[in-house]
Structure formats: structure tokens, C-alpha cells
GUDO-248436 format. One record per atom (N, C-alpha, C, O): residue number from 1; residue in three letters; chain; x, y, z. Coordinates in nm, 4 decimals. Layout:
% residues N
 seq type mol        u        v        w
 NUM  ala   A        X        Y        Z
...
END
This chain:
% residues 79
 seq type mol        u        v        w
   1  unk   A   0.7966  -2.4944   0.7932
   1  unk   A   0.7310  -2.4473   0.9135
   1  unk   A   0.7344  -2.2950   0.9137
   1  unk   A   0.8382  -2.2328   0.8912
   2  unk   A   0.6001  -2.2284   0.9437
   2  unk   A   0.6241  -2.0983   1.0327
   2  unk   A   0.6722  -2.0781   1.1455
   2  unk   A   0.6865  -2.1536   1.2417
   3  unk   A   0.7058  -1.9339   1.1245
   3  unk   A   0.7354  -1.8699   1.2642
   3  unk   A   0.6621  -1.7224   1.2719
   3  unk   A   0.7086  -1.6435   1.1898
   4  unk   A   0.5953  -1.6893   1.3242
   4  unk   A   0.5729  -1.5697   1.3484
   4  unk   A   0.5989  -1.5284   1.5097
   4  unk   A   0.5545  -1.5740   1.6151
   5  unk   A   0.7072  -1.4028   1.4720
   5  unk   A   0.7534  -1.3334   1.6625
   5  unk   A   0.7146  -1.1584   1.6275
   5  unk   A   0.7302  -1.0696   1.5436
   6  unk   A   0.6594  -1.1862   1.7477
   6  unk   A   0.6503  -1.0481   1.8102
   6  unk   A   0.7028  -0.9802   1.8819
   6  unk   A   0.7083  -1.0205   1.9981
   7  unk   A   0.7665  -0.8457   1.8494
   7  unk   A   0.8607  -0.7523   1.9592
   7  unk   A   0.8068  -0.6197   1.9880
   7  unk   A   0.7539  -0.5441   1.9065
   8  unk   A   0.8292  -0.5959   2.1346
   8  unk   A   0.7125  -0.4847   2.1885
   8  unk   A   0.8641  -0.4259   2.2392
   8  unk   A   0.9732  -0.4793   2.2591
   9  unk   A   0.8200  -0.3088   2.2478
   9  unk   A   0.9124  -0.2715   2.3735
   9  unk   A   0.8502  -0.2939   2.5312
   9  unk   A   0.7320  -0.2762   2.5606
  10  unk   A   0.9652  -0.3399   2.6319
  10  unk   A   0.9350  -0.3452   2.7351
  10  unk   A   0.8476  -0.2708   2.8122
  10  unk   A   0.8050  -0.1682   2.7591
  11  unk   A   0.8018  -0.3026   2.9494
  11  unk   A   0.7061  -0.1996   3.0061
  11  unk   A   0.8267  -0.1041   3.0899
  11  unk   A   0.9401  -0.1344   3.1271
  12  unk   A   0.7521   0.0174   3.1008
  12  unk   A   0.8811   0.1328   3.1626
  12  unk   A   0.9622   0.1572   3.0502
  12  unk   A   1.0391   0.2469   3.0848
  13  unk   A   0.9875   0.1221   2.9248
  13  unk   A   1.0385   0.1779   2.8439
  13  unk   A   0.9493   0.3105   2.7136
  13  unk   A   0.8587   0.2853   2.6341
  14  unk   A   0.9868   0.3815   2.7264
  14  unk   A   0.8897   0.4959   2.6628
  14  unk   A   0.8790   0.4967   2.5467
  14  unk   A   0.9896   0.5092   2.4942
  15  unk   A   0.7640   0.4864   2.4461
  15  unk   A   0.7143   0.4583   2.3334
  15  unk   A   0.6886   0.5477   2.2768
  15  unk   A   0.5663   0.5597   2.2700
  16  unk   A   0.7542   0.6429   2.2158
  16  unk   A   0.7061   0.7652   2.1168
  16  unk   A   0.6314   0.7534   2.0040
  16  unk   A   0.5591   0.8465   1.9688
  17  unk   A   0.6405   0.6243   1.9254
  17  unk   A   0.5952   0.6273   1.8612
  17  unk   A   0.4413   0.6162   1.9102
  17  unk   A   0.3603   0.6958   1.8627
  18  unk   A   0.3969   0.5141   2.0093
  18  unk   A   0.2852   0.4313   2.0581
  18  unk   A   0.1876   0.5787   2.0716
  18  unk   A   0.0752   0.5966   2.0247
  19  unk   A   0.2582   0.6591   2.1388
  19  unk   A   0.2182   0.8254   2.1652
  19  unk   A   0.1697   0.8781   2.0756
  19  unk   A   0.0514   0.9120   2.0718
  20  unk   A   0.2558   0.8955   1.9828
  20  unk   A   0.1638   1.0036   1.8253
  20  unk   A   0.0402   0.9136   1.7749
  20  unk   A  -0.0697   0.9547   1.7377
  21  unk   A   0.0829   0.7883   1.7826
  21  unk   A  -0.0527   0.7023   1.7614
  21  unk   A  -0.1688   0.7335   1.8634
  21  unk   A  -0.2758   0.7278   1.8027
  22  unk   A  -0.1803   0.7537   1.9506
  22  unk   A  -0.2578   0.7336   2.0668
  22  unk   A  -0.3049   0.9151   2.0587
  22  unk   A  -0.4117   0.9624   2.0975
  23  unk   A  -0.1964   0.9851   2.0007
  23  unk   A  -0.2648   1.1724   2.0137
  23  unk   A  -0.3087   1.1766   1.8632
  23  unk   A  -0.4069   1.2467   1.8389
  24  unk   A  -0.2359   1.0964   1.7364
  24  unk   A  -0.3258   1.1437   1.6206
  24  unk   A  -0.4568   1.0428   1.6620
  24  unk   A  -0.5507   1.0545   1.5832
  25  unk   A  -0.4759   0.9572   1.7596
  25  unk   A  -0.6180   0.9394   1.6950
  25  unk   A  -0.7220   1.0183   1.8139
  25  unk   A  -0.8411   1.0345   1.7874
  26  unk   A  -0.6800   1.0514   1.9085
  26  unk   A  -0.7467   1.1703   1.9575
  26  unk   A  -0.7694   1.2653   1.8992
  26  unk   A  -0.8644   1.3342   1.9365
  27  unk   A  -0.7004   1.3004   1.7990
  27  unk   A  -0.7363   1.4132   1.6923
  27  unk   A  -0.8126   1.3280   1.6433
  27  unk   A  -0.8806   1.3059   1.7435
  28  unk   A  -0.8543   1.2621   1.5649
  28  unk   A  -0.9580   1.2270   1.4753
  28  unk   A  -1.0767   1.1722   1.5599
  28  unk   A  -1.1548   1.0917   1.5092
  29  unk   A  -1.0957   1.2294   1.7320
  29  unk   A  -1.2307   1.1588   1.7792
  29  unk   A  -1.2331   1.0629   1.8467
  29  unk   A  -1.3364   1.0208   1.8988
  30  unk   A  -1.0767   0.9897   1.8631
  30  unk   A  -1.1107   0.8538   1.9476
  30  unk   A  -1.0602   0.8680   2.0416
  30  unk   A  -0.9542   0.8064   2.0517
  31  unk   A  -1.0966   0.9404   2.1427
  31  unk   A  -1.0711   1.0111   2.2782
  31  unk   A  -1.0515   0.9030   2.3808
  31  unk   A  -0.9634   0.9044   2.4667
  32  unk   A  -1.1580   0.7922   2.3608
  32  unk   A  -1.1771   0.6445   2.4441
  32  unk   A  -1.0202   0.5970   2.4716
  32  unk   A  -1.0014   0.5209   2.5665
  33  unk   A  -0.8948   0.6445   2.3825
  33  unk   A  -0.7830   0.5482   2.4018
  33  unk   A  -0.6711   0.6355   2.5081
  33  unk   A  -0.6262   0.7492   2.5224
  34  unk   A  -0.6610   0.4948   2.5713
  34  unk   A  -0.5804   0.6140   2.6848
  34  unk   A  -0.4195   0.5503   2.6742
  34  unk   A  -0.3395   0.6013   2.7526
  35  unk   A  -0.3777   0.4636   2.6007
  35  unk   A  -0.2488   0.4354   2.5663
  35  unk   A  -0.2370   0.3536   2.4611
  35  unk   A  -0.3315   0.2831   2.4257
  36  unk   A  -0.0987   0.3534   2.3880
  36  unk   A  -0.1011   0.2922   2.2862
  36  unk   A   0.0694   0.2505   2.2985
  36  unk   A   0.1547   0.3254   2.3459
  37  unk   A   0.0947   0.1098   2.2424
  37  unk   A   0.2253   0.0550   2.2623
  37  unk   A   0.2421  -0.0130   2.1165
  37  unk   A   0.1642  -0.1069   2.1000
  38  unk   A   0.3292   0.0153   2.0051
  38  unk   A   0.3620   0.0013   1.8884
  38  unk   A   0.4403  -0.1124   1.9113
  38  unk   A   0.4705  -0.1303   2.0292
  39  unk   A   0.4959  -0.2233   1.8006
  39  unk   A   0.5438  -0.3070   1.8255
  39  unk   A   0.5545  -0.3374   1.6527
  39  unk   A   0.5091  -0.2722   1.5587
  40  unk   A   0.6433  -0.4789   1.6558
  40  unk   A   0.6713  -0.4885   1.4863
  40  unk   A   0.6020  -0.6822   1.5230
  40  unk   A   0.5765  -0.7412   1.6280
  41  unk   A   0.5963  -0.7143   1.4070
  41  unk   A   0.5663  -0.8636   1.3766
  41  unk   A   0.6455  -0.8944   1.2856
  41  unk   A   0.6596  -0.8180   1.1902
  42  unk   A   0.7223  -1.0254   1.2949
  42  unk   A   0.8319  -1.1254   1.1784
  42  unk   A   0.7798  -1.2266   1.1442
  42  unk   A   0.7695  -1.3076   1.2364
  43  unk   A   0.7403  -1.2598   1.0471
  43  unk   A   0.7044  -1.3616   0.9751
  43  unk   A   0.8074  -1.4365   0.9154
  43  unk   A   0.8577  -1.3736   0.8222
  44  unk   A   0.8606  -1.5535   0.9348
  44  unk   A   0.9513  -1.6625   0.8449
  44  unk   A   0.8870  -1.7522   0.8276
  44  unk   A   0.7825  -1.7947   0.8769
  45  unk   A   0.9830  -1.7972   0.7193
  45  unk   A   0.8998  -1.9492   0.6657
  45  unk   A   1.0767  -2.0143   0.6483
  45  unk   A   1.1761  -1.9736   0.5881
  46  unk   A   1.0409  -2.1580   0.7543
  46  unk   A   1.1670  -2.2209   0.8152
  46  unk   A   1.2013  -2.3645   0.7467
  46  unk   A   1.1073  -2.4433   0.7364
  47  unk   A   1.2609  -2.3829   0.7245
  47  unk   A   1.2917  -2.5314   0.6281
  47  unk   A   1.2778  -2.5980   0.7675
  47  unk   A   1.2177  -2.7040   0.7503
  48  unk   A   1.3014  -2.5842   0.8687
  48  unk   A   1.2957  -2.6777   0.9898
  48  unk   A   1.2049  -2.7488   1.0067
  48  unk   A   1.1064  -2.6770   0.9897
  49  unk   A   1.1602  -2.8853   1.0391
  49  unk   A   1.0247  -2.9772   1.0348
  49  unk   A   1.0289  -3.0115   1.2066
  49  unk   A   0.9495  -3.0961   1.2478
  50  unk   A   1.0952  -2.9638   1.2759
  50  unk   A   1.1480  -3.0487   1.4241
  50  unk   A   1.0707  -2.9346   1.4887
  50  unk   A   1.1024  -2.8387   1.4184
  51  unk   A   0.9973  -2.8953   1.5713
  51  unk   A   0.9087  -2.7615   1.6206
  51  unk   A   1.0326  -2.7111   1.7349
  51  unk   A   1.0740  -2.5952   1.7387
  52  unk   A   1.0922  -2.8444   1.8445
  52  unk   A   1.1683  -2.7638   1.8962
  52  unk   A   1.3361  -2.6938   1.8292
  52  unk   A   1.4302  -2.6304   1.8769
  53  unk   A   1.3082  -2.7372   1.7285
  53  unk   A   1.4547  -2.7070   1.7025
  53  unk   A   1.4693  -2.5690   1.6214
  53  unk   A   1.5677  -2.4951   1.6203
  54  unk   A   1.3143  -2.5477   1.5353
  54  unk   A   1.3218  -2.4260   1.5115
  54  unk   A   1.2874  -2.3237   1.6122
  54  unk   A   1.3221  -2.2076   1.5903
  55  unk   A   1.2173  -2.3559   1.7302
  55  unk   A   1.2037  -2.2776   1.8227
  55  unk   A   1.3269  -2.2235   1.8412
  55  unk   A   1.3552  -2.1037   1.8378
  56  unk   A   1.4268  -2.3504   1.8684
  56  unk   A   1.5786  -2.2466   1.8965
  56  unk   A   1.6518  -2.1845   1.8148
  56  unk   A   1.7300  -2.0938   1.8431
  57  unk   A   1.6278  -2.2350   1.6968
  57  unk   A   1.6394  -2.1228   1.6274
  57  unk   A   1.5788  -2.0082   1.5786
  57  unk   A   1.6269  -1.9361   1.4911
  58  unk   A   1.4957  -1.9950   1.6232
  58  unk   A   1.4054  -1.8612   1.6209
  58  unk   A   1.4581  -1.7891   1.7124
  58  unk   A   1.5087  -1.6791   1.6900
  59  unk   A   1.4502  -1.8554   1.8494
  59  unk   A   1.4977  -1.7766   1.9745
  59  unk   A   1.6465  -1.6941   1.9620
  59  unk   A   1.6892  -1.5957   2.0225
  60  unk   A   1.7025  -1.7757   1.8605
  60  unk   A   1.8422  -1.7389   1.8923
  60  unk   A   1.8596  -1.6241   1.7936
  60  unk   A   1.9371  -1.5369   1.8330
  61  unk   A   1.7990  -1.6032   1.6622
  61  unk   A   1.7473  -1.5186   1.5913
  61  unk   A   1.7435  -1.3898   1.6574
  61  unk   A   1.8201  -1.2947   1.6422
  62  unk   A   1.6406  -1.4015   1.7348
  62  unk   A   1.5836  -1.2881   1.8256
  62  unk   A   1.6454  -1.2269   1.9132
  62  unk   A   1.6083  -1.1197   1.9611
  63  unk   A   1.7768  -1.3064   1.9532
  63  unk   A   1.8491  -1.2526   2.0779
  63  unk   A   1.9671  -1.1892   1.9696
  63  unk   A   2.0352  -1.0956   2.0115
  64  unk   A   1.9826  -1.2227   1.8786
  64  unk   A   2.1046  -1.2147   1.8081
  64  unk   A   2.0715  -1.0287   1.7036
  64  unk   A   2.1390  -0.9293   1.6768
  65  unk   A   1.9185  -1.0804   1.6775
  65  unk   A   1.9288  -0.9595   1.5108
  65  unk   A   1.7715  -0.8836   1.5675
  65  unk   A   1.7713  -0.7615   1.5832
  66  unk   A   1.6632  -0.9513   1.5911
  66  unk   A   1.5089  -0.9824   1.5470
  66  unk   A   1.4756  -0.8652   1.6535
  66  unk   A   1.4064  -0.7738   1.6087
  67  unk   A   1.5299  -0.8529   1.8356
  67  unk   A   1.5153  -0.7903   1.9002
  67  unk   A   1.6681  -0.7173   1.9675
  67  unk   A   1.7833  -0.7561   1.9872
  68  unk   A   1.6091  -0.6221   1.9824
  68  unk   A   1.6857  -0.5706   2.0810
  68  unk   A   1.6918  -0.5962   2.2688
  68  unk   A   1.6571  -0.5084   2.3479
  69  unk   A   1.7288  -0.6956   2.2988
  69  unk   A   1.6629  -0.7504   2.4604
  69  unk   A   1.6712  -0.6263   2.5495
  69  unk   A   1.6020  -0.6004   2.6479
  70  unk   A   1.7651  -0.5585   2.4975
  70  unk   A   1.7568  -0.4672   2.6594
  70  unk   A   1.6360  -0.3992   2.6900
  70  unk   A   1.5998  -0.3802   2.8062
  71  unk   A   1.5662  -0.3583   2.5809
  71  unk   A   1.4401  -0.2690   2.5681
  71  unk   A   1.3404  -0.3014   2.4921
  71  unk   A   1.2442  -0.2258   2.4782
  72  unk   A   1.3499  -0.4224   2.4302
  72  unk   A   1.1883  -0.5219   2.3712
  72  unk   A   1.2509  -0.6836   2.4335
  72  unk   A   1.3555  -0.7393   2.4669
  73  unk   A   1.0995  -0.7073   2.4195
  73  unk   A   1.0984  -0.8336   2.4543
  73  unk   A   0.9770  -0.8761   2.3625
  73  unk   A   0.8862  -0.8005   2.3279
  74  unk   A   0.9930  -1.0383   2.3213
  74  unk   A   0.8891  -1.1048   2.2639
  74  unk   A   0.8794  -1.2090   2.2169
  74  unk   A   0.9721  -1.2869   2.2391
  75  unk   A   0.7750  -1.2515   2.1401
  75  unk   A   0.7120  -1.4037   2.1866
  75  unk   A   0.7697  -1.4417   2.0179
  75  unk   A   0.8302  -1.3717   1.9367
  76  unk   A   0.7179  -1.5899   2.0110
  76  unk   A   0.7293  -1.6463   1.9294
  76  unk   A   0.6396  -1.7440   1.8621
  76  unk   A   0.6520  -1.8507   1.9221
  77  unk   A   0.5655  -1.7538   1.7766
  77  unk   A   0.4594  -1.8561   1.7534
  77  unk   A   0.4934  -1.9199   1.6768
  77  unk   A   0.5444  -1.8597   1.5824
  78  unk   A   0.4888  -2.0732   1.6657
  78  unk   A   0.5300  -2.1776   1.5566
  78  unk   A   0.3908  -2.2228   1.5301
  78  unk   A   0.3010  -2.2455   1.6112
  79  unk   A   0.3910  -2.2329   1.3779
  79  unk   A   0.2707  -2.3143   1.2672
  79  unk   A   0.2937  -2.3596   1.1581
  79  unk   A   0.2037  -2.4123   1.0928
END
């Protein structure tokens, strides 16, 4: 089974990176963007065949290594 999770940082938490993204592409012309929020994607591939059981283990993943909770939060997709 897959897993693919996504971790953003929270809202109210300040994104520097999301920023240089959002001012280098105003330098190059794309003036249209008025914010930008960076984030990472995890891809595993799970020996688990049970959907909820790798869910919890994904989840627990995430609370443990994958995210940082105090200041990202994020999802999880099983396929």
C-alpha cells in the first residue's frame, strides 16, 4: 500500500520560505501572486494491506518524526 502525507505549516505561523517564493517570482513578472505557503510531500510504500491500520500507522509516523505538530499540520492519503 501507499501513503502519501502532506505537511504545511500551520496558518499564523510565518513562512519564509513561502515569501522568497512569492518575491522571486514577482521578480520574474508574476505580480498576480499575492501569497505563497511551502510545504513538503512523503511518499511510502507500506507492507500494510489493512487501510485502517496503516492509517495508524502513518498517523503515528507523523506525530512522532514526519511533522512537527506544534507548527505543521497534515493530511494523509492512502492508495
Amino acid at each position: 500500500m501507499k501513503a502519501r502525507v502532506h505537511v504545511m505549516l500551520k496558518n499564523g505561523v510565518l513562512d519564509p520560505q513561502g515569501e522568497a517564493v512569492r518575491h522571486a517570482l514577482g521578480s520574474l513578472g508574476f505580480d498576480g501572486v499575492s501569497g505563497v505557503r511551502q510545504g513538503k510531500v512523503i511518499d511510502l510504500d507500506l507492507t500494510e494491506t489493512d487501510a485502517d491500520k496503516a492509517r495508524a500507522s502513518v498517523t503515528e509516523m507523523c506525530e512522532k518524526l514526519l511533522a512537527n505538530t506544534v507548527i505543521e499540520s497534515y493530511t494523509i492519503e492512502l492508495g
